[in-house]
BALOBA-1460 file (C-alpha; in Angstrom, 3 decimals):
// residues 244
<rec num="1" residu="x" x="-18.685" y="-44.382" z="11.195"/>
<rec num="2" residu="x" x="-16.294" y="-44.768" z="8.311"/>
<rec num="3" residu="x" x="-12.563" y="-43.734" z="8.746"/>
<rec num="4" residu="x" x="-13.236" y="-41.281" z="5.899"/>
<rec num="5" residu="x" x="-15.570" y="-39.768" z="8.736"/>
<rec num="6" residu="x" x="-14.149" y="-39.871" z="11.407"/>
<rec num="7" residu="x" x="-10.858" y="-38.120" z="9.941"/>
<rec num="8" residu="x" x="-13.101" y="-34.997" z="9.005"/>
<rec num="9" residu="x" x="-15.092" y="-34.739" z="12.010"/>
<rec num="10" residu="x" x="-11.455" y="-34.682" z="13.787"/>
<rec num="11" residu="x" x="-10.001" y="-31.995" z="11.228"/>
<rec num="12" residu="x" x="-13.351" y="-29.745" z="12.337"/>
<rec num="13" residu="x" x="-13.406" y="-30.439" z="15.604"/>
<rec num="14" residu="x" x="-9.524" y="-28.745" z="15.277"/>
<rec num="15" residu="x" x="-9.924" y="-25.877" z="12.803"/>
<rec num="16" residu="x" x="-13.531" y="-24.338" z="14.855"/>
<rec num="17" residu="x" x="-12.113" y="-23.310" z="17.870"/>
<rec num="18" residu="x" x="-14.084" y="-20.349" z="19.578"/>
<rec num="19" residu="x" x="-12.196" y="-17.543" z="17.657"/>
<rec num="20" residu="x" x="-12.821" y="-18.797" z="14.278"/>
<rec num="21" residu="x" x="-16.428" y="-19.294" z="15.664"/>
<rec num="22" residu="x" x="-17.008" y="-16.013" z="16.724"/>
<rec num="23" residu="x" x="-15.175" y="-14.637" z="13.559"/>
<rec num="24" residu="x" x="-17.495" y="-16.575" z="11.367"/>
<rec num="25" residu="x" x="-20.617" y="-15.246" z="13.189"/>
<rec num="26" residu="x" x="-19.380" y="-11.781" z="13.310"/>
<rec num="27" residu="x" x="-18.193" y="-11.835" z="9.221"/>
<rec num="28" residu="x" x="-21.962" y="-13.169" z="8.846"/>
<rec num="29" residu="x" x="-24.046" y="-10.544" z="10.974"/>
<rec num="30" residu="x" x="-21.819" y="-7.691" z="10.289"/>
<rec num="31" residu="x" x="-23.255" y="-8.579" z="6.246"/>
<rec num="32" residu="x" x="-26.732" y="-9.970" z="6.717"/>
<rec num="33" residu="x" x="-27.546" y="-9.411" z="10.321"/>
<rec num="34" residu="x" x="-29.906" y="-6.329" z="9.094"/>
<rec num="35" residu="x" x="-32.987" y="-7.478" z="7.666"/>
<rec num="36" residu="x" x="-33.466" y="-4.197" z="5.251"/>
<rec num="37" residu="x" x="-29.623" y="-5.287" z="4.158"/>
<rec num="38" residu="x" x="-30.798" y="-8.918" z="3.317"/>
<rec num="39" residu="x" x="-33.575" y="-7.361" z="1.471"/>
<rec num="40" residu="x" x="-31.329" y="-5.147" z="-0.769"/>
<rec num="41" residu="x" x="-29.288" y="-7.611" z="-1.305"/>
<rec num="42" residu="x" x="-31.682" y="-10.282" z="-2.900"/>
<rec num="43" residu="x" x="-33.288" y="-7.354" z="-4.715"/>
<rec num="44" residu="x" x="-29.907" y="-6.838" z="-6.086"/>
<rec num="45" residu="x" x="-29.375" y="-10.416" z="-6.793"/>
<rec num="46" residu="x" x="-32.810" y="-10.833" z="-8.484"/>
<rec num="47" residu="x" x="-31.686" y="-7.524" z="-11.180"/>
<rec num="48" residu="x" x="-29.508" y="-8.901" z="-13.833"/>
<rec num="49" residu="x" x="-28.377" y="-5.695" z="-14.437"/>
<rec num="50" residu="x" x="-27.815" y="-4.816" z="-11.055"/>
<rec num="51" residu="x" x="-29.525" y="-1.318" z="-9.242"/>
<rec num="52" residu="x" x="-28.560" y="1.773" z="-8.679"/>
<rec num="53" residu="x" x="-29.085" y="3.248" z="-4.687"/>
<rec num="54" residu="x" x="-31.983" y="5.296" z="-5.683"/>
<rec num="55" residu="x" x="-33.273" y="2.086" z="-6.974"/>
<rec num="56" residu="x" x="-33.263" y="0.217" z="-4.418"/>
<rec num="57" residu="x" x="-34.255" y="3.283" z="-1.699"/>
<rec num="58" residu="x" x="-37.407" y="3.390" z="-3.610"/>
<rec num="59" residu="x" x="-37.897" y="-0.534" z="-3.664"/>
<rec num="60" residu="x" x="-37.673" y="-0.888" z="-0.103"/>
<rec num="61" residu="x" x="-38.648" y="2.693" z="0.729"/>
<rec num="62" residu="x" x="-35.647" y="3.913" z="2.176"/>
<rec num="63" residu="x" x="-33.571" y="7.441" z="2.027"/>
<rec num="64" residu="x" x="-31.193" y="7.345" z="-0.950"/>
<rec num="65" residu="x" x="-28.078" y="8.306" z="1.765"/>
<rec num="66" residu="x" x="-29.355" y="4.875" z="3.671"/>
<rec num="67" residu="x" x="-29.649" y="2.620" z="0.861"/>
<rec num="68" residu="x" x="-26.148" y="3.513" z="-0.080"/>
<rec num="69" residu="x" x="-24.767" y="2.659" z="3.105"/>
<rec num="70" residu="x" x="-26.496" y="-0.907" z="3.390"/>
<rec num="71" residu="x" x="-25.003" y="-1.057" z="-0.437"/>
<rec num="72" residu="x" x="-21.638" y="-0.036" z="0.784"/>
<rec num="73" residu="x" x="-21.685" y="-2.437" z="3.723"/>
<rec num="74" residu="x" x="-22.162" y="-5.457" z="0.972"/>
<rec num="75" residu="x" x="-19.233" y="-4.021" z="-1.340"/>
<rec num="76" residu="x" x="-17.370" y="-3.797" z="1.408"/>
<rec num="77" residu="x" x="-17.944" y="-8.019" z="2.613"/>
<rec num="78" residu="x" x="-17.715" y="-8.642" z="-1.474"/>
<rec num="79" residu="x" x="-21.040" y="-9.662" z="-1.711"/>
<rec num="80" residu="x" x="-21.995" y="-7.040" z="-4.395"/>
<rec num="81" residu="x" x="-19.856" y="-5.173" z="-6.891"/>
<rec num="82" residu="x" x="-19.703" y="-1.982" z="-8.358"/>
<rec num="83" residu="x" x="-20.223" y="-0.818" z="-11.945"/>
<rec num="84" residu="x" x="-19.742" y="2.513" z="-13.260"/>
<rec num="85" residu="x" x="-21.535" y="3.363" z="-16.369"/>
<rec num="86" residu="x" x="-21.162" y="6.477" z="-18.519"/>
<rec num="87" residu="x" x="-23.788" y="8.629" z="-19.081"/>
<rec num="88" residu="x" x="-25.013" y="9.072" z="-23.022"/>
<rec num="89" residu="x" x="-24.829" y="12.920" z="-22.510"/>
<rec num="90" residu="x" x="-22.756" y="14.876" z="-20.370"/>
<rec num="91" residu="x" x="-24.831" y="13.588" z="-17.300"/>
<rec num="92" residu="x" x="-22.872" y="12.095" z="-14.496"/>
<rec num="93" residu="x" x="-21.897" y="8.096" z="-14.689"/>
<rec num="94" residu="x" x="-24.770" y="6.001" z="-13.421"/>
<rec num="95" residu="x" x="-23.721" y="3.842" z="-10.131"/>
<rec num="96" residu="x" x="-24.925" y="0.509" z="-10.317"/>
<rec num="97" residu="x" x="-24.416" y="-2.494" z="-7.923"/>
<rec num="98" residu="x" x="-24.595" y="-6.062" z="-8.972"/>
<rec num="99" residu="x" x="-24.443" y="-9.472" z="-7.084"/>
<rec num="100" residu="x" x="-21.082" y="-10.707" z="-7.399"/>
<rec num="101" residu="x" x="-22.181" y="-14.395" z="-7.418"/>
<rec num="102" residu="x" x="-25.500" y="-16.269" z="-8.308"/>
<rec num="103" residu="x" x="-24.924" y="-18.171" z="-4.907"/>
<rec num="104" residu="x" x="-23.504" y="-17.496" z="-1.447"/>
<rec num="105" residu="x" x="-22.104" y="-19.932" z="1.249"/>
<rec num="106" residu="x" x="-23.405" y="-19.279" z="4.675"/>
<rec num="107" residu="x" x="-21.384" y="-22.028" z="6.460"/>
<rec num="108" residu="x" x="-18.355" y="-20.537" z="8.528"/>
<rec num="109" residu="x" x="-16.354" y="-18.742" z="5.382"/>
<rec num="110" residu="x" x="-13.643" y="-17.537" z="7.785"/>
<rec num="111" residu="x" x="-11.329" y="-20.391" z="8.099"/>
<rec num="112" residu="x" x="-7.697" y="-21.008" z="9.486"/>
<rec num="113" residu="x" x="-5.924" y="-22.073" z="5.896"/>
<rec num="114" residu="x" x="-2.728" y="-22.730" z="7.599"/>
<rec num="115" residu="x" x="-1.147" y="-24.572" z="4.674"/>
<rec num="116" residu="x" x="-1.430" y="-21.386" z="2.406"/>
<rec num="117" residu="x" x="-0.111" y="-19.115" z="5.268"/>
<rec num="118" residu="x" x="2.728" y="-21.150" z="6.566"/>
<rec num="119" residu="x" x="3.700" y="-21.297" z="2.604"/>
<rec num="120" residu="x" x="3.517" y="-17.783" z="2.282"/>
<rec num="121" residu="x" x="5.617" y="-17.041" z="5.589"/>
<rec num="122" residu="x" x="8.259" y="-19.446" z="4.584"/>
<rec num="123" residu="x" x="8.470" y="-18.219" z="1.133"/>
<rec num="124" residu="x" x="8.617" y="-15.003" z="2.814"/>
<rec num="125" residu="x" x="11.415" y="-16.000" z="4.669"/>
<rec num="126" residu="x" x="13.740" y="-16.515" z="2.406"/>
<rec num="127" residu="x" x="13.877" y="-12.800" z="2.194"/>
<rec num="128" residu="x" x="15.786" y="-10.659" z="4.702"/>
<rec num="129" residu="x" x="13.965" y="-9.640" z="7.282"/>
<rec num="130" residu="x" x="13.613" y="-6.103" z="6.115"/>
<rec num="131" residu="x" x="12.942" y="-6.895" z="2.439"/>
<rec num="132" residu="x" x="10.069" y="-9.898" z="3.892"/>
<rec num="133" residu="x" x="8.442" y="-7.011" z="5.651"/>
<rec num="134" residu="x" x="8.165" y="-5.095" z="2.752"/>
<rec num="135" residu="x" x="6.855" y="-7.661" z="-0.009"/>
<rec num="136" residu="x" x="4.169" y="-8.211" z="2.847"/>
<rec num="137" residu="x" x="3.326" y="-4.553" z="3.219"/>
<rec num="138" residu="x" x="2.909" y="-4.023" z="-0.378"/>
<rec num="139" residu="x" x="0.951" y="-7.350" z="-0.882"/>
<rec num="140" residu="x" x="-1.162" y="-5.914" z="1.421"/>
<rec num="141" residu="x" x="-1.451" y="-2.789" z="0.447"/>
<rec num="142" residu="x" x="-2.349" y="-3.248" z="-3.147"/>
<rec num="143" residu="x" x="-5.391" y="-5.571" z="-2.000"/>
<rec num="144" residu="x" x="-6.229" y="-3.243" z="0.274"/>
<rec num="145" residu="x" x="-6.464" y="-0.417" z="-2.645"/>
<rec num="146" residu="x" x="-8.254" y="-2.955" z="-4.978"/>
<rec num="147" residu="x" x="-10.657" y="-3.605" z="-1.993"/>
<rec num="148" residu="x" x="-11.391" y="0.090" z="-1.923"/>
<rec num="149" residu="x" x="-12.032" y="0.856" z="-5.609"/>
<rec num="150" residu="x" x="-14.285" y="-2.187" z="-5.847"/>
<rec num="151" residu="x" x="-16.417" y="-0.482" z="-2.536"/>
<rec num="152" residu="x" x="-15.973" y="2.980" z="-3.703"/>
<rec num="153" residu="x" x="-15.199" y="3.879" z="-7.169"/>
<rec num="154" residu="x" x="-14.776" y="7.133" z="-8.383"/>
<rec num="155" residu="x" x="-16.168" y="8.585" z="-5.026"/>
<rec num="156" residu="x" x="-15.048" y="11.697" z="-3.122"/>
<rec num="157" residu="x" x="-13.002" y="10.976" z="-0.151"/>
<rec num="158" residu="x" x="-14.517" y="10.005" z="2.767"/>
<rec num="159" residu="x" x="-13.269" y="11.862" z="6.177"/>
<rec num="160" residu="x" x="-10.706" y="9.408" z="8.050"/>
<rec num="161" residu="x" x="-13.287" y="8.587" z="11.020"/>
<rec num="162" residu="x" x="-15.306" y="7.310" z="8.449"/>
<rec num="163" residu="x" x="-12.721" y="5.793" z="6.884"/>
<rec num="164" residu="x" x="-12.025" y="3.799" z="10.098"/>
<rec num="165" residu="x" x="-14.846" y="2.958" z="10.465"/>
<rec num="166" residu="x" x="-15.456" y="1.742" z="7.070"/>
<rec num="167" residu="x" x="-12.027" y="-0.201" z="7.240"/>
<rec num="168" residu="x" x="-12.715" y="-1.779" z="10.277"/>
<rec num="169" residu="x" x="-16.355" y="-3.623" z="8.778"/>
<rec num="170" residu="x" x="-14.036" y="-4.460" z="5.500"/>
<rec num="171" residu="x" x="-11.927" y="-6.422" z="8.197"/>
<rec num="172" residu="x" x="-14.442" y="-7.932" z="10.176"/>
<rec num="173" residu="x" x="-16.036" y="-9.361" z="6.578"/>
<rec num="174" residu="x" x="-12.590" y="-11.393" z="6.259"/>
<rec num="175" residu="x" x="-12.884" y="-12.609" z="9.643"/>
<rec num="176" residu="x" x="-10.377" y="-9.905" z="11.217"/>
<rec num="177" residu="x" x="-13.783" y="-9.384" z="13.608"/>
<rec num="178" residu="x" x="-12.340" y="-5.913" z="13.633"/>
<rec num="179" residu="x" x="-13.920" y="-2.718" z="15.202"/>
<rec num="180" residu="x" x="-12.696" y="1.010" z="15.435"/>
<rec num="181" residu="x" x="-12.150" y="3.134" z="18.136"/>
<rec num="182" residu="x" x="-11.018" y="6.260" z="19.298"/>
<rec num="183" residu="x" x="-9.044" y="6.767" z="22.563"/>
<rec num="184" residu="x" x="-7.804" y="10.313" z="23.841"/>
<rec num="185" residu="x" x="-8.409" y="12.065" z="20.198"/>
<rec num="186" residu="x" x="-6.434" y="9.275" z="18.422"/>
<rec num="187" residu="x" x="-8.039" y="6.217" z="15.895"/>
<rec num="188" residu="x" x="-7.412" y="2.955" z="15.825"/>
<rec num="189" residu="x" x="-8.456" y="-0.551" z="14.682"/>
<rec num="190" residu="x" x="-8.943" y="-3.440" z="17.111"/>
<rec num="191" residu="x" x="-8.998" y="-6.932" z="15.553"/>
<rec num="192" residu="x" x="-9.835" y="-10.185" z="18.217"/>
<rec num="193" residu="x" x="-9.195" y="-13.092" z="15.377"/>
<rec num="194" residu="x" x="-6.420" y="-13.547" z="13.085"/>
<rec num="195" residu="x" x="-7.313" y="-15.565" z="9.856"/>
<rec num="196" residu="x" x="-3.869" y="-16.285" z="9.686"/>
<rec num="197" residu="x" x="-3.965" y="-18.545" z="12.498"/>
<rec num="198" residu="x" x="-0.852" y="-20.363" z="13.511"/>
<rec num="199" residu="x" x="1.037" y="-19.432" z="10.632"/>
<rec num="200" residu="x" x="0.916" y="-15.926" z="11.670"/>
<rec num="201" residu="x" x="2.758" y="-16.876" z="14.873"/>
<rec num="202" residu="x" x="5.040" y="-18.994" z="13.392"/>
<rec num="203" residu="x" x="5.790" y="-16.176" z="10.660"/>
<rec num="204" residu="x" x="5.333" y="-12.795" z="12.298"/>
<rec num="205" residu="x" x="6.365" y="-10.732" z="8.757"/>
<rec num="206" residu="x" x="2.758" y="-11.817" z="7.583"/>
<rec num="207" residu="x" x="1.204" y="-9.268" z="10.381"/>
<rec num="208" residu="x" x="3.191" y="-6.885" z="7.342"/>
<rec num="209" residu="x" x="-0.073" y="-7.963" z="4.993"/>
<rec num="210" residu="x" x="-2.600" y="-6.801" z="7.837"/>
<rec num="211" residu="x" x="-0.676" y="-3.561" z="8.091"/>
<rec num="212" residu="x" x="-0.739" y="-2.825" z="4.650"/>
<rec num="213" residu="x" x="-4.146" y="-3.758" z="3.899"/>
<rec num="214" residu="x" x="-5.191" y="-1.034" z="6.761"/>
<rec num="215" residu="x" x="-2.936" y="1.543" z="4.460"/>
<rec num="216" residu="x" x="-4.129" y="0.659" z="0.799"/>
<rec num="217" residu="x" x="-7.724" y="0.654" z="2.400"/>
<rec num="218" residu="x" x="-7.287" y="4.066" z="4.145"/>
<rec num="219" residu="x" x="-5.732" y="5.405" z="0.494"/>
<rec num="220" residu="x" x="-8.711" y="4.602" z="-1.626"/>
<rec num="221" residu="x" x="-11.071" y="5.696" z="1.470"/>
<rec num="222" residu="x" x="-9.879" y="8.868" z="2.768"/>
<rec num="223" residu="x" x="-5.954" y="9.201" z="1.524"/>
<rec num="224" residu="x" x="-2.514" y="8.517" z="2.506"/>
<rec num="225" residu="x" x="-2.034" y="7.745" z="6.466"/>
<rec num="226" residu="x" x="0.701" y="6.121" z="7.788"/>
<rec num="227" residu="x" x="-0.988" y="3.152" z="10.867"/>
<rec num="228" residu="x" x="1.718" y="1.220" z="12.888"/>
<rec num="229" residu="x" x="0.856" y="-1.837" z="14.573"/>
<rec num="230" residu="x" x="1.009" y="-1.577" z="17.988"/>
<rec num="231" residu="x" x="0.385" y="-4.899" z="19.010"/>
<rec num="232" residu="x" x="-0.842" y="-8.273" z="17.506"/>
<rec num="233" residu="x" x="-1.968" y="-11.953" z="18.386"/>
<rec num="234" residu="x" x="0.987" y="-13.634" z="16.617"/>
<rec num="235" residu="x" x="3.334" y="-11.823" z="19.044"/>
<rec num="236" residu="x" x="1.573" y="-12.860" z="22.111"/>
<rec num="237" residu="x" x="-1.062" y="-9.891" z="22.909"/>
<rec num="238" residu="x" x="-4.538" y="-10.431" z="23.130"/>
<rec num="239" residu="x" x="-6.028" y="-8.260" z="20.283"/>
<rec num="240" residu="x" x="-4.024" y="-6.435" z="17.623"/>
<rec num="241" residu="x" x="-4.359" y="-3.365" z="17.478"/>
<rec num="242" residu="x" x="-3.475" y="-0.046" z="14.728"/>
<rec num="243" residu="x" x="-3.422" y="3.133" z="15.375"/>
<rec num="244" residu="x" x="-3.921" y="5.255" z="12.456"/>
């Protein structure tokens, strides 16, 4: 085995430890686990000008209501986007989704990219420690409001269990293998992997980015909430968790 070889199987023998594993699966299943999903979504890929939900409930035979959701689900992981498109009349817009790439990777997508992070905590750290916290937070947040119009544009508000819910698969896509709960009346998010990796324990401000994502997401979803963190893997606990 060459030393080219032998340096790579080393660097993947470090970056796949069991939590990036199980991440990986979990951002995999929680998009093409469903067979009817993997269906719609090389229907969609096949339609050049992508499908509306009714569209692809009566390809495959489904309930409009249920083809949306598997539709939704895809948005969500970024494997389809969204188009609105205006009606000639005074009809409403027509809803169309679209593949958002003519190819998709199934090898473990959920990686630790610790060079990226650590450069993003330090740079954060040249900030004081309030004014890191808050760049994070709004980073965050602003994705987390893109993220939302791209799964949901131009939709009415969704109720905040769905929300949760909804937020919680968005999460899980980008290997937060996230999933919500609801303990004594009150919501919250439980993520077991942080893509962040080491750099999120070497730079805690970046758990600021996860917290904001949660809000912009929640905004575009449902409307303004205000989560708190209540505990995280970069500060020693075993899951993080938000409450919203």
């Amino acid at each position: 085995m060459s030393g080219a070889s032998v340096e790579s199987s080393t660097v993947i023998s470090r970056s796949l430890t069991p939590e990036t594993f199980s991440a990986a699966v979990e951002s995999i299943t929680a998009s093409f686990g469903d067979p009817t999903r993997r269906d719609i979504y090389l229907r969609v890929r096949e339609a050049a000008e992508g499908l509306t939900a009714a569209e692809v409930a009566q390809a495959v035979d489904l309930h409009n209501n249920v083809a949306r959701h598997h539709l939704d689900k895809l948005a969500a992981a970024g494997h389809v986007v969204v188009d609105i498109r205006r009606a000639a009349g005074a009809g409403r817009p027509s809803k169309r989704y679209r593949a958002a790439q003519s190819d998709i990777a199934l090898d473990f997508p959920v990686r630790h990219d610790d060079l990226l992070g650590t450069l993003l905590g330090r740079a954060l750290s040249l900030l004081s420690g309030h004014e890191a916290e808050q760049l994070a937070e709004e980073v965050g947040n602003e994705y987390g409001l893109h993220l939302a119009a791209v799964m949901a544009p131009g939709e009415a508000q969704r109720s905040l269990r769905s929300a949760v819910t909804m937020v919680a698969e968005t999460l899980t896509s980008h290997g937060f293998a996230a999933r919500s709960e609801s303990i004594g009346g009150e919501l919250r998010i439980v993520s077991e992997h942080c893509p962040f990796g080491q750099a999120a324990i070497d730079h805690p401000v970046l758990c600021a980015i996860d917290r904001g994502l949660v809000k912009g997401l929640l905004a575009g979803l449902h409307g303004e909430t205000t989560p708190h963190l209540a505990g995280s893997l970069a500060m020693g606990d075993s899951v993080c968790t938000t409450f919203v």
